[in-house]
Residue frames as qw, qx, qy, qz and C-alpha x, y, z in Angstrom:
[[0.722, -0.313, -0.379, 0.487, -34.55, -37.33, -139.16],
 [0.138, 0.868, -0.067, 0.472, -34.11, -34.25, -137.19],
 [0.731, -0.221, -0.394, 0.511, -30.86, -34.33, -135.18],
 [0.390, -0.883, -0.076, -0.250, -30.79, -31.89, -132.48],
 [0.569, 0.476, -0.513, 0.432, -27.03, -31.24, -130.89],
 [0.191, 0.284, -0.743, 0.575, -26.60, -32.63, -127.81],
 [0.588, -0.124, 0.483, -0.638, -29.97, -33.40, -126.98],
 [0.714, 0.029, 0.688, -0.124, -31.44, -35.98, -129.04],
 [0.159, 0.092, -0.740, -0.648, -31.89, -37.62, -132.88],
 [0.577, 0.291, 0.592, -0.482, -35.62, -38.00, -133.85],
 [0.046, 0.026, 0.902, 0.427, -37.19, -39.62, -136.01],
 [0.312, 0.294, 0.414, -0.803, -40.76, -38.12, -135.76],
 [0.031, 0.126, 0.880, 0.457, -43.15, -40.20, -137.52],
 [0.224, -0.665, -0.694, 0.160, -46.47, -39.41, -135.14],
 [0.094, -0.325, 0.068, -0.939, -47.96, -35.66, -134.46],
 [0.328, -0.393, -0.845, -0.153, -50.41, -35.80, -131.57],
 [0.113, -0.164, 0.176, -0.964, -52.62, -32.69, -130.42],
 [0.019, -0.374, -0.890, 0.261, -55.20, -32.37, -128.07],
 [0.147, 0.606, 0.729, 0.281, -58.27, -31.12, -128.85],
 [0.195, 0.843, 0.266, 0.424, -59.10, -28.22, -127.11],
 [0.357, -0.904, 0.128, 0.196, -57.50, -25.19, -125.61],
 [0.269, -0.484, 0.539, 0.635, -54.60, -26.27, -128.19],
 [0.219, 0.022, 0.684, 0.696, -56.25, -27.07, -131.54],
 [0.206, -0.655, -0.562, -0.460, -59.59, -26.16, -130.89],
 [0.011, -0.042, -0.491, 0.870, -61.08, -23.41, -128.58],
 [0.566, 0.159, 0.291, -0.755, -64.97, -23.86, -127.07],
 [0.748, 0.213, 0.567, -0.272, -65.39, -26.99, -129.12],
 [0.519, 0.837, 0.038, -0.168, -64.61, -24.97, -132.50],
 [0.746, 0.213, 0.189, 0.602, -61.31, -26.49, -134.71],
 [0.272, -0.683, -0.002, 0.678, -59.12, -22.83, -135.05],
 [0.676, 0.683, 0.067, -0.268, -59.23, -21.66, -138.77],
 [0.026, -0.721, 0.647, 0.247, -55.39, -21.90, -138.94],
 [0.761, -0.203, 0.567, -0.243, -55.67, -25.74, -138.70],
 [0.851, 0.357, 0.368, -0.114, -56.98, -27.37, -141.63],
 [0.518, 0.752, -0.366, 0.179, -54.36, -25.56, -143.98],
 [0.053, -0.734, 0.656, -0.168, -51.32, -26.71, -141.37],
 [0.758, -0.154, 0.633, -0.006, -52.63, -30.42, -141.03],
 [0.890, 0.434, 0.125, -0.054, -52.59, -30.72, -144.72],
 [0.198, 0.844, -0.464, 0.184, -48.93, -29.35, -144.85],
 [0.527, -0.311, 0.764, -0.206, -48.20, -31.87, -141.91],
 [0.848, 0.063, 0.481, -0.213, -49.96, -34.91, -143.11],
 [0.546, 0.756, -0.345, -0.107, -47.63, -34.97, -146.06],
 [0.151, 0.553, -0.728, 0.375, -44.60, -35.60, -143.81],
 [0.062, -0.206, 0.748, -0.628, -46.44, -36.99, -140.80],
 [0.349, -0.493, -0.726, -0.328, -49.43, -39.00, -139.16],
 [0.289, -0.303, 0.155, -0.895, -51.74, -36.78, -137.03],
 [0.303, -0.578, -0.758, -0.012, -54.12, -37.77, -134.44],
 [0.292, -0.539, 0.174, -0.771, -56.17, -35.97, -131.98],
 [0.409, -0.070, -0.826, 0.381, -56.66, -37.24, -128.42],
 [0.360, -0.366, 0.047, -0.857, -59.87, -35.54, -126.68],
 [0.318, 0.347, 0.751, -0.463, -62.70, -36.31, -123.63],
 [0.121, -0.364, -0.708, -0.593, -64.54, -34.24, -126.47],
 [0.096, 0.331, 0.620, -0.705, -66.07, -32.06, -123.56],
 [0.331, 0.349, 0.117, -0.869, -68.26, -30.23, -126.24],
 [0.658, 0.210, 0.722, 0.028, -69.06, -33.75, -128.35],
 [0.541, 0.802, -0.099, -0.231, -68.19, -31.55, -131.49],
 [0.516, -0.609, 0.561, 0.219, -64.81, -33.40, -132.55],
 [0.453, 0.221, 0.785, 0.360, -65.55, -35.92, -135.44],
 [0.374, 0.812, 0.403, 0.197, -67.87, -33.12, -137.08],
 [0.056, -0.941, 0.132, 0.306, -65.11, -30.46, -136.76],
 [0.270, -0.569, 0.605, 0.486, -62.66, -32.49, -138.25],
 [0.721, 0.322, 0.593, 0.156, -64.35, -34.22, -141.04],
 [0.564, 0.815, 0.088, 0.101, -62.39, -33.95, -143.94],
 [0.198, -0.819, 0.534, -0.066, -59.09, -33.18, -141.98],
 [0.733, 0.435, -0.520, 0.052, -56.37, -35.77, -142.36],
 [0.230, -0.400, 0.633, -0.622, -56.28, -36.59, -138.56],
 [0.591, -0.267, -0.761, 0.035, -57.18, -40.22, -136.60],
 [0.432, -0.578, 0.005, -0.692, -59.31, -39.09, -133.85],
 [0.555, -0.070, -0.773, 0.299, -59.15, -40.47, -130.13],
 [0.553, -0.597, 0.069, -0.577, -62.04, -39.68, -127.89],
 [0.073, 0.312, -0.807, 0.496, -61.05, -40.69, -124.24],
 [0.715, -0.337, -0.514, -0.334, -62.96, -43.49, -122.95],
 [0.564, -0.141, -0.711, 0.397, -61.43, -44.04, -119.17],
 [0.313, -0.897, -0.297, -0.097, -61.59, -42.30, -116.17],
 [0.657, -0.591, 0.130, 0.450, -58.20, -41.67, -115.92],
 [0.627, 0.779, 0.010, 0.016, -57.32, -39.51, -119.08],
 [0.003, 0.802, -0.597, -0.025, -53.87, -38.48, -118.33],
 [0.658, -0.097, 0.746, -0.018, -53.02, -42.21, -118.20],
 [0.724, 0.510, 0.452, -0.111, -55.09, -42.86, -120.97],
 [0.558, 0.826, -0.011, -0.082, -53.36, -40.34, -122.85],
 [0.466, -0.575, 0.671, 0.044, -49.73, -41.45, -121.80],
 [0.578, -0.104, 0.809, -0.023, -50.59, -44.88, -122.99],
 [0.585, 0.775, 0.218, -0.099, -51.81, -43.70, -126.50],
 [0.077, 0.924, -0.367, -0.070, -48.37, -42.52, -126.93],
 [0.439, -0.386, 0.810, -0.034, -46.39, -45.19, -125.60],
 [0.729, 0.120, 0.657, -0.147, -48.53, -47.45, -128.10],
 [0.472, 0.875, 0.001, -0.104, -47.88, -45.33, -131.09],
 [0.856, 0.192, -0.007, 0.480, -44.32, -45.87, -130.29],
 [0.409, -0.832, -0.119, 0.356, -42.99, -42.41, -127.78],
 [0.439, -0.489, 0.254, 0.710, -40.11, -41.88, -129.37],
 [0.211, 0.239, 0.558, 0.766, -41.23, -41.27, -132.88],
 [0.057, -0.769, -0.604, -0.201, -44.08, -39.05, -131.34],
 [0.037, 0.209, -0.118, 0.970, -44.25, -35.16, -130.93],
 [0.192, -0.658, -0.728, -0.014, -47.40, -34.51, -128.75],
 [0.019, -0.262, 0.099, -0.960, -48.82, -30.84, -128.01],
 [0.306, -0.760, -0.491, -0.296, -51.36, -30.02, -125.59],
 [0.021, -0.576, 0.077, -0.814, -52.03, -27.39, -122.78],
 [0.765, -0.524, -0.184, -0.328, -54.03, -29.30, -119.85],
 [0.196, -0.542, 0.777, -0.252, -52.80, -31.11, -117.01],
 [0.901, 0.158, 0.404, 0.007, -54.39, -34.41, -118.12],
 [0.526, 0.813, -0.229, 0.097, -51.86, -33.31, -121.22],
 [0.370, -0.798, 0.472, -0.067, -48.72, -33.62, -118.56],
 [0.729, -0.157, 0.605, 0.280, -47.46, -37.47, -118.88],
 [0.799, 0.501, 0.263, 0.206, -47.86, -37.34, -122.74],
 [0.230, 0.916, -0.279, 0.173, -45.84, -34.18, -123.09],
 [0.488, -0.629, 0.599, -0.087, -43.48, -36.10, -120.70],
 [0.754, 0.022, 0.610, 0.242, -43.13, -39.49, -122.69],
 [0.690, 0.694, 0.170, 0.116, -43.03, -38.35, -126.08],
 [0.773, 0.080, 0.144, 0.612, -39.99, -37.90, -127.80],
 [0.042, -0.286, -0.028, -0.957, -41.00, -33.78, -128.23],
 [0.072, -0.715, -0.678, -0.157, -43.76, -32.49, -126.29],
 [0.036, 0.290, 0.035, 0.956, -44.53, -29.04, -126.73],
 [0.050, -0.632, -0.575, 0.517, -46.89, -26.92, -124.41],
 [0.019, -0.519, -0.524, -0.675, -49.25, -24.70, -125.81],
 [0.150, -0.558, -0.600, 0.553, -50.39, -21.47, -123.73],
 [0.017, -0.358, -0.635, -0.684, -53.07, -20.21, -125.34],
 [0.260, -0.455, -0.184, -0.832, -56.19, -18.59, -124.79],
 [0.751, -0.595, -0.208, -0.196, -56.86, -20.96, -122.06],
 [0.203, -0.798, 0.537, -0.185, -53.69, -20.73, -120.59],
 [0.841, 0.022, -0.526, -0.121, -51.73, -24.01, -119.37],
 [0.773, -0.618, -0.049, -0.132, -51.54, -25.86, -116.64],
 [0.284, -0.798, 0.527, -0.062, -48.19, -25.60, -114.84],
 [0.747, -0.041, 0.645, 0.157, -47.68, -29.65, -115.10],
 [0.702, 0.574, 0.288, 0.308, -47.94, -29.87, -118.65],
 [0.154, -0.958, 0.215, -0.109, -45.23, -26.75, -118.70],
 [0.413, -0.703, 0.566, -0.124, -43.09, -28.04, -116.75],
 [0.753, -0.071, 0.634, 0.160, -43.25, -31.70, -118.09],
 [0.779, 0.543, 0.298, 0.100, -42.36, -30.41, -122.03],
 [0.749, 0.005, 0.044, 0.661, -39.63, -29.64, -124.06],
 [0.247, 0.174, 0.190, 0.934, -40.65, -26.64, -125.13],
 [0.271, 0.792, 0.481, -0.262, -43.87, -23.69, -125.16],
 [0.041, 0.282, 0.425, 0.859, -45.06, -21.97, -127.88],
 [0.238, 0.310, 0.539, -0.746, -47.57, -19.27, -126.84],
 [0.709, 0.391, 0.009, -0.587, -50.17, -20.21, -130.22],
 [0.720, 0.104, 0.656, 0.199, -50.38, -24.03, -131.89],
 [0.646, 0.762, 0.016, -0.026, -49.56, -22.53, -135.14],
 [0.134, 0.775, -0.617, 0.034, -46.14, -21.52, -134.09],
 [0.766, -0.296, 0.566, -0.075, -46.00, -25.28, -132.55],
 [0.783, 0.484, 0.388, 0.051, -47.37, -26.90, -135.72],
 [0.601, 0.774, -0.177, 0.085, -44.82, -24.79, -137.99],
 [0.596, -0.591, 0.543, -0.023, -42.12, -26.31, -136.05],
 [0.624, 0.019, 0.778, 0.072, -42.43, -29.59, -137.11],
 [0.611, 0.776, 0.153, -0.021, -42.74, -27.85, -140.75],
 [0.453, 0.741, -0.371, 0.329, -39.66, -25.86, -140.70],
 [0.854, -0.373, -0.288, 0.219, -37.58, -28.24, -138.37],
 [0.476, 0.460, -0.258, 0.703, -34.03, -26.04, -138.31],
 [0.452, -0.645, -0.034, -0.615, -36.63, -24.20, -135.50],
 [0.883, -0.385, -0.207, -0.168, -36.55, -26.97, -133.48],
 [0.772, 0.065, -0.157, 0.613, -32.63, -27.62, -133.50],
 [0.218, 0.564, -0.011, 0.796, -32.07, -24.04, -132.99],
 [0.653, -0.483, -0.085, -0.577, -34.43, -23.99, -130.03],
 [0.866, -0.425, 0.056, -0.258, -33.47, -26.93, -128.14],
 [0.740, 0.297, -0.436, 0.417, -29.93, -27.92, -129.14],
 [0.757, -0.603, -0.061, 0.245, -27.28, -28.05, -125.89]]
């Protein structure tokens, strides 16, 4: 449980990062990754939530401790909303950097923006709690929580 003064008490059971421009860039998992999901996946369940523009996803993560979710609709930002919401919103931190990224960062109980190398998209911004300018500093959040409380308390 990380209680957060005056804003909220979580219970963060779920980690959920899209693919690329926040854990991957050009298709290609970041090296930082693999060593920060295994740290995570101790505490937490990981997914990933991609279109999969570069159809490299399942072979970047094999071996990673992460439930994969390749977008099937035509409406991702929906799609990816409703992945959340089904996981259960409040017990979910989501990170991503797009504007299909926007609702999730908006339902989830944390969602953190990521403006990285591809920059992010003003919605997504604007709809999370927080930005970190590299998903490492995101991902060691939700390692060394005190970060979080410090960061977002009221």
């Amino acid at each position: 449980m990380i209680e957060i003064p005056s804003f909220k008490t979580l219970k963060i059971t779920e980690i959920v990062c899209d693919y690329n421009g926040t854990i991957a860039q050009d298709g290609t998992v970041l090296p930082e990754i693999k060593a920060l999901f295994e740290q995570l996946s101790k505490k937490y369940i990981l997914h990933v939530i991609t279109a999969d523009t570069f159809g490299s996803v399942h072979a970047q993560l094999k071996g990673y401790n992460a439930k994969i979710k390749v977008l099937s609709s035509p409406n991702h930002t929906k799609e990816k909303a409703q992945y959340i919401n089904a996981l259960g919103a409040e017990h979910c931190v989501a990170l991503g950097n797009g504007n299909n990224d926007k609702e999730m960062l908006l339902v989830a109980a944390i969602g953190i923006s990521i403006l990285g190398d591809e920059g992010c998209a003003k919605d997504a911004l604007l709809n999370s709690d927080l930005t970190c300018k590299h998903i490492s500093e995101a991902l060691n959040l939700l390692l060394h929580t005190k970060r979080l409380v410090a960061t977002l308390r009221r």
